[in-house]
N, C-alpha and C positions, 0 to 999 in steps of 0.2 A: 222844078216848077212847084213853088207852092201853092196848095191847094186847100180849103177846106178851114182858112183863116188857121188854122191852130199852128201851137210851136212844135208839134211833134214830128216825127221821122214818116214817113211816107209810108201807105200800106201797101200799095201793089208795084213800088217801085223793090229791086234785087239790091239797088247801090245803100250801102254805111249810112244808116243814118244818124243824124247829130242829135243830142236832147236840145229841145224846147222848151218855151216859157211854159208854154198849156200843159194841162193832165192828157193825156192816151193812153193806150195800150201799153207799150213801149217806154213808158215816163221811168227814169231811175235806172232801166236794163242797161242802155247802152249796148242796144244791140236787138236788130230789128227779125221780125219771124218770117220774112218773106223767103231769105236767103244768108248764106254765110260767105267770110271770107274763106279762101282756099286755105290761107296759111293759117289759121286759125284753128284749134279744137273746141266741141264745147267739153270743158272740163275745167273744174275753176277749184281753189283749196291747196292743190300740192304746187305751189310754187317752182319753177324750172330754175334753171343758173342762172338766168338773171334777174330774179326775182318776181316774175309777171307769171311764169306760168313750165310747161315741160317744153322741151327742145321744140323747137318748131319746126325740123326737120324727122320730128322721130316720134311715134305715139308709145302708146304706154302697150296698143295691143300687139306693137310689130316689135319691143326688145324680147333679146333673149334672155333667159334665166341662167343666172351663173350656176356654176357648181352647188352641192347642199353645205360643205363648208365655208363657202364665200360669204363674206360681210352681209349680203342682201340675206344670205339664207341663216348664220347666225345671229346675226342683231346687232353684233360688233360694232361699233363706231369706228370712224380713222382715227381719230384721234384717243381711243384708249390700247389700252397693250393686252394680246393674246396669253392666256398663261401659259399656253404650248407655246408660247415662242421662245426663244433664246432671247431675243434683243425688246426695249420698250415698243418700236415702232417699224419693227418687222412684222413682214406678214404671217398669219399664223399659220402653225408645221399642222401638217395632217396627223393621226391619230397611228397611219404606220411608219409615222416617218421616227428618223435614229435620235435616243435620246439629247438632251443639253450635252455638251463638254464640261460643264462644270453645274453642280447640282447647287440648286437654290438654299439657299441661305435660312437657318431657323427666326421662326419669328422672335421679335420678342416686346415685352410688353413693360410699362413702366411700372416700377414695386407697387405695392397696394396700400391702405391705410395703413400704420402701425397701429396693433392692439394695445389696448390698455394695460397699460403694467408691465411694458416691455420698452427699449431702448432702440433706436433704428442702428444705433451700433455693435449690440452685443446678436440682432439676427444678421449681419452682415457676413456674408463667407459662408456659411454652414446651411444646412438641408436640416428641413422641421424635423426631420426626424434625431435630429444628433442634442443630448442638454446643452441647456443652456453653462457656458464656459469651454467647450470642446474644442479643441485644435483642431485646425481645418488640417489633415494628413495631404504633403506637398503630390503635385501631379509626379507621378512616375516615368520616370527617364530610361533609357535604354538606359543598358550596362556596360559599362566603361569595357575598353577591348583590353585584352590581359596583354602586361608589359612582358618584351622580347626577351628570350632567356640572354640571362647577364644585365640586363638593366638596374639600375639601385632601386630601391624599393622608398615610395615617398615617406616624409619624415609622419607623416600623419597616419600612418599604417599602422594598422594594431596586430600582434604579436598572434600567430594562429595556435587554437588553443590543444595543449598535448595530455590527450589521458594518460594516466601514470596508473597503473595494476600492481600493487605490492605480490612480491615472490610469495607466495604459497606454494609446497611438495604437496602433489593431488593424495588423494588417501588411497592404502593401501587393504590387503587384504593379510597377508599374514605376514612378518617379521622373522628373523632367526635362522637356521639352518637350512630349512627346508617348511611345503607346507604341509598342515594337520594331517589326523588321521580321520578325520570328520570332514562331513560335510562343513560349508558355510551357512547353508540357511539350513531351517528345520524339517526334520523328517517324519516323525511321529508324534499324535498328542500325545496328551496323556489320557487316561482314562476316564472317563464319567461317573456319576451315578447320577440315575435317573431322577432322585428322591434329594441330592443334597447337588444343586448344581451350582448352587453360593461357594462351594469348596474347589470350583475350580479355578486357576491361576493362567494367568497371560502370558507367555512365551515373552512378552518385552513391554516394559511399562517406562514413560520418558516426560519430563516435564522439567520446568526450569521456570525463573522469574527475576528481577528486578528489583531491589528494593537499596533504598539508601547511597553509599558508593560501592554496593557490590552488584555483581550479574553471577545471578546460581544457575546452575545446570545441573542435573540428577538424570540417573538413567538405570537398568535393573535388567538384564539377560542373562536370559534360558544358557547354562553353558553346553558346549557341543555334545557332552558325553549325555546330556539328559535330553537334550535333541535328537539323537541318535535314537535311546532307548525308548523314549515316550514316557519318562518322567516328570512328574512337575517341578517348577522351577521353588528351591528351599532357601532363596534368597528374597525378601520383604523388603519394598521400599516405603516408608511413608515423608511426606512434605507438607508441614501445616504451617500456618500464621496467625498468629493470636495478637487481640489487639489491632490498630488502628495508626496509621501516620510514625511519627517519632518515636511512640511507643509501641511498636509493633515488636513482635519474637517472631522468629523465624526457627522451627523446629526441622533438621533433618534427619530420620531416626531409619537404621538398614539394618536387616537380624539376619543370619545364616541357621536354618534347623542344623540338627548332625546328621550327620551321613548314614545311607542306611536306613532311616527309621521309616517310615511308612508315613508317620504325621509333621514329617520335620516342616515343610511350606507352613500346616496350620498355626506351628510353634512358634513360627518368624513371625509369623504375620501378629500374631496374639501378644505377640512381645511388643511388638512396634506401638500396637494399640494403647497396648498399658503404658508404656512410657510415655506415648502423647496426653493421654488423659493426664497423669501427674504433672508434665510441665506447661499444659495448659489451663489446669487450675492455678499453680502460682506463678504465672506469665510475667504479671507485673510486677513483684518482688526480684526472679530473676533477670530482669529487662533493666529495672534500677543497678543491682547488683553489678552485673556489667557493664554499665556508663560509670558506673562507678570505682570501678576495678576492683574489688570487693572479692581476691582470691579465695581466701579463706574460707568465705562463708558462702563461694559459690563450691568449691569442691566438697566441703561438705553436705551444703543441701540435695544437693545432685549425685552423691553418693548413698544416701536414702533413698533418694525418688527412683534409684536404679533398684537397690535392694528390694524393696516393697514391691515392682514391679517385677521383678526375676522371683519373686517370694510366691506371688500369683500366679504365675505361670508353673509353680513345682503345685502349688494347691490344685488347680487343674490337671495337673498330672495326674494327681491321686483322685482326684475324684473319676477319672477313667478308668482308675485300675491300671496305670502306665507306671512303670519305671521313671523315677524324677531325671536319669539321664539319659532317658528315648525321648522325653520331651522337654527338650531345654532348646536354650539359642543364643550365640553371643548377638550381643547389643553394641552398637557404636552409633552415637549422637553427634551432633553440629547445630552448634545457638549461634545467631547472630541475630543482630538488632535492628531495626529501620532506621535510627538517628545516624544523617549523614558523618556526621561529625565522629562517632564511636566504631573505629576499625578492629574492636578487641573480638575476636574470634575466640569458642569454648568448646573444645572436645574433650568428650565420658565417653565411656562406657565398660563394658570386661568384654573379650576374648579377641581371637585374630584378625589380622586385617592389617590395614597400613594407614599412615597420615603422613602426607606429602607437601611439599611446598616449591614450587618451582619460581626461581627469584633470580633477576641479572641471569636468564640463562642456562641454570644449572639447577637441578634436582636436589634437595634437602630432605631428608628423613627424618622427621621432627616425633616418631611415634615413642609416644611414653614407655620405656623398657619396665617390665616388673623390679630390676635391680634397683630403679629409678626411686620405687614407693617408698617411705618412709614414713615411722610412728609403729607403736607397738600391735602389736597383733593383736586380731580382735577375734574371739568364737567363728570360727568357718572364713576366716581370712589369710590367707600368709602361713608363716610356721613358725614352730614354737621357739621359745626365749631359749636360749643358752646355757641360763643358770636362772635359778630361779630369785626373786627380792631379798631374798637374806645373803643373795652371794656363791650360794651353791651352786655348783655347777651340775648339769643331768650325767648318769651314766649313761654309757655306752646304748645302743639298741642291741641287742642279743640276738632279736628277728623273732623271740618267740610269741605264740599270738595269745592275746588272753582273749578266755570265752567271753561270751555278752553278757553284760548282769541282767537278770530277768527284769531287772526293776531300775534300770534306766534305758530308755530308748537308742535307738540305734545310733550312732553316730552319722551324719549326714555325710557327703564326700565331700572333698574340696572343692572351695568353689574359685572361679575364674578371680585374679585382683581386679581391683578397679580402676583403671585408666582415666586421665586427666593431663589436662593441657590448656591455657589459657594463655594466646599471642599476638601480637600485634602487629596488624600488618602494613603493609608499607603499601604507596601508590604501585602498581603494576605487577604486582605478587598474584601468582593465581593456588591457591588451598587446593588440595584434594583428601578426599576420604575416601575409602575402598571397604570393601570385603575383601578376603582371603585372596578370591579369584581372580582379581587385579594386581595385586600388593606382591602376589608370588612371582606371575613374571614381569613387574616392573622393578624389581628387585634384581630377580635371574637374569633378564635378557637387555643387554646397554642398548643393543638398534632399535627397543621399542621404546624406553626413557630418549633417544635421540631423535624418535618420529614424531614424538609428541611434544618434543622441546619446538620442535620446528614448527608445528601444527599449531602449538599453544601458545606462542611466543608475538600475536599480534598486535596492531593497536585494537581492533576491536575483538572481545569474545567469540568463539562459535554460535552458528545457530544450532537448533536444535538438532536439526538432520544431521548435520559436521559433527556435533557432538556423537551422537549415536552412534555414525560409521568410524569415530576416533577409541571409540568404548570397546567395537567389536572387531579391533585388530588384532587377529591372531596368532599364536606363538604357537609353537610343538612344544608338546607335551604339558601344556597346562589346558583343561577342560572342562575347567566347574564355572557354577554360575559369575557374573560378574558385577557388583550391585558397589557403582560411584557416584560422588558428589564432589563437584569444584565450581570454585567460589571466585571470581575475577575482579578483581580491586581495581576501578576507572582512577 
């Protein structure tokens, strides 16, 4: 029943009412205050499934709330994917549920700008850290399974590689019948003085060097019998080098005092001295000399430079108040040169000792004999003439002794000849120089010339140490010092 002329919905009627032309209460609502439909909420904004509004069988205050990992309780959409799940549009795993079967894949991103002043082909394959040109090292493969014994070996196989150790005889201790009467290492110093401790000597002095096409070795030991007693050692080594490169000298000078004396060590050593100073003042005249092969004028100069030096050494004598032969020393020297090219080897000097050459094998004694010296005798050299310049011959010696004339000085004693030798040596030749102390049983005894043939006979020289323990192979019945030098031709 309409009432009240207007187009509006009814005030005190419960039924739907319709919008009207006229303004009311009601105008625009589409929905009257008196009363509601049953099937209706008021709740308006969240849309239902079909579009108007929520279930019309179900409120929002009567559902129940899922689980807190359910879609309503994370946020989740249906249609995005869980990153706990395995699959895109599987539902998502809980938090104690069993990992993936197969673990997700690394991201990856596309390259970034190229910088300026670079190539996009030469950063391609390698890690910033490697420079630029570096070979990218291939991924590593397992290792091929080893072929079945008796299979042939592929042609692309490379040969496994075989060390090869050259025969060396280890080093011995003593050679000969039987061993020493001495210890091997040393027993006793020798004595001190509190006031002169410059005066004492080293039980074993060792050194060696290099130069040109040769490898020198030197070494100087105490021998057993002075080991034993607590003597010092009366053999001197010295080793100098004068000069520079090509023109370098190479000086090796070894003195034995005599036996017996009390000062014999300071005599060696005083000798050695003086002979260095002389051939290191004229270095370079003797340096020429021998590139030059200049025999002549080298065994002369060098038979000077010995005299003056052994002349010095008797002047010392006297100035102590010593017998000139309490204080003497045989002298033996060795020159060689720095120039590759000059293989001429020079040995001087006066008294015992030996000069060796071991060549293809076998042991050569090359030591200048006194028979050897030749040229007329000189005041305190050699012995007298036969007959004298007009033809006469000397009588006899009778043995009787004539007194001293008050008024000419004493006669000096003989002195030692002078030794020399000037040789050439060949590729693979190894030199040696001795003292007495060597010379005697490398002489005497063939199984220590055979031990050192075998020792010595390498492609490459000893080292020090080898040399040393080759030096101190001993023999019965030889026990004096032993003071060598050898010289190996590459």
């Amino acid at each position: 029943m309409w009432s009240g002329g207007g187009r509006g919905s009814s005030r005190s009627g419960g039924d739907l009412g319709l919008p009207g032309d006229g303004p009311g209460d009601g105008e625009g609502s589409g929905f009257s205050r008196g009363g509601a439909d049953p099937g209706l909420s008021w709740s308006s904004g969240y849309p239902g499934p079909s579009g108007s509004g929520e279930d019309p069988g179900l409120s929002s205050a009567d559902a129940e709330p899922g689980p807190w990992w359910s879609r309503e309780a994370t946020g989740f959409s249906p249609g995005g994917a869980d990153p706990r799940s395995s699959g895109g549009g599987e539902e998502p795993l809980p938090p104690w549920g069993p990992p993936p079967a197969e673990p997700p894949t690394p991201a990856t991103f596309p390259p970034g700008p190229t910088p300026p002043g670079f190539h996009a082909e030469s950063l391609r394959g390698r890690t910033p850290k490697e420079p630029p040109g570096a070979a990218v090292p291939p991924r590593p493969t397992a290792p091929p399974h080893p072929a079945p014994p008796g299979a042939a070996a592929p042609e692309d196989a490379l040969p496994e590689p075989v060390l090869t150790v050259p025969h060396q005889p280890p080093p011995v201790d003593h050679v000969g019948s039987g061993p020493p009467t001495y210890d091997a290492e040393p027993t006793a110093l020798p004595p001190a003085d509190p006031d002169d401790l410059d005066d004492l000597v080293a039980d074993t002095v060792l050194d060696g060097a290099r130069y040109g096409a040769s490898t020198l070795r030197a070494a100087s030991v105490r021998g057993d019998s002075a080991r034993f007693r607590g003597e010092p050692r009366r053999d001197s080594l010295l080793t100098a080098r004068f000069g520079a490169g090509e023109h370098a000298l190479v000086l090796v000078a070894m003195a034995t005092g005599a036996r017996a004396t009390p000062g014999a060590h300071r005599a060696a050593a005083e000798a050695c001295r003086w002979i260095g100073r002389a051939v290191g003042r004229s270095h370079a005249r003797l340096a020429e000399d021998i590139r030059a092969a200049r025999r002549g004028d080298l065994k002369s100069g060098l038979h000077r430079l010995t005299d003056r030096s052994l002349g010095k050494l008797r002047a010392s004598a006297a100035e102590q108040g010593i017998e000139p032969e309490e204080y003497t020393a045989g002298l033996r020297c060795l020159l060689l040169t720095g120039d590759p090219e000059c293989r001429t080897r020079v040995f001087f000097g006066v008294g015992d000792g030996g000069l060796f050459r071991l060549r293809d094998g076998e042991w050569q004694d090359i030591e200048p004999r006194v028979a050897e010296t030749t040229g007329e005798a000189v005041v305190g050299f050699g012995s007298l003439p036969h007959e004298t310049p007009e033809g006469d011959r000397l009588t006899m010696d009778l043995g009787i002794t004539t007194p001293p004339s008050p008024y000419e000085p004493a006669p000096e004693p003989p002195r030692e000849p002078f030794r020399f030798r000037a040789s050439v040596a060949r590729p693979g030749d190894t030199l040696l120089l001795c003292t007495g102390g060597l010379a005697e049983p490398l002489r005497g005894e063939p199984q220590l010339r055979e031990h050192l043939t075998e020792r010595w006979s390498a492609a490459e020289p000893p080292g020090l140490a080898a040399f040393l323990a080759d030096t101190q192979v001993r023999v019965k019945g030889y026990a004096d010092d032993r003071t060598v030098a050898a010289v190996w031709e590459a």
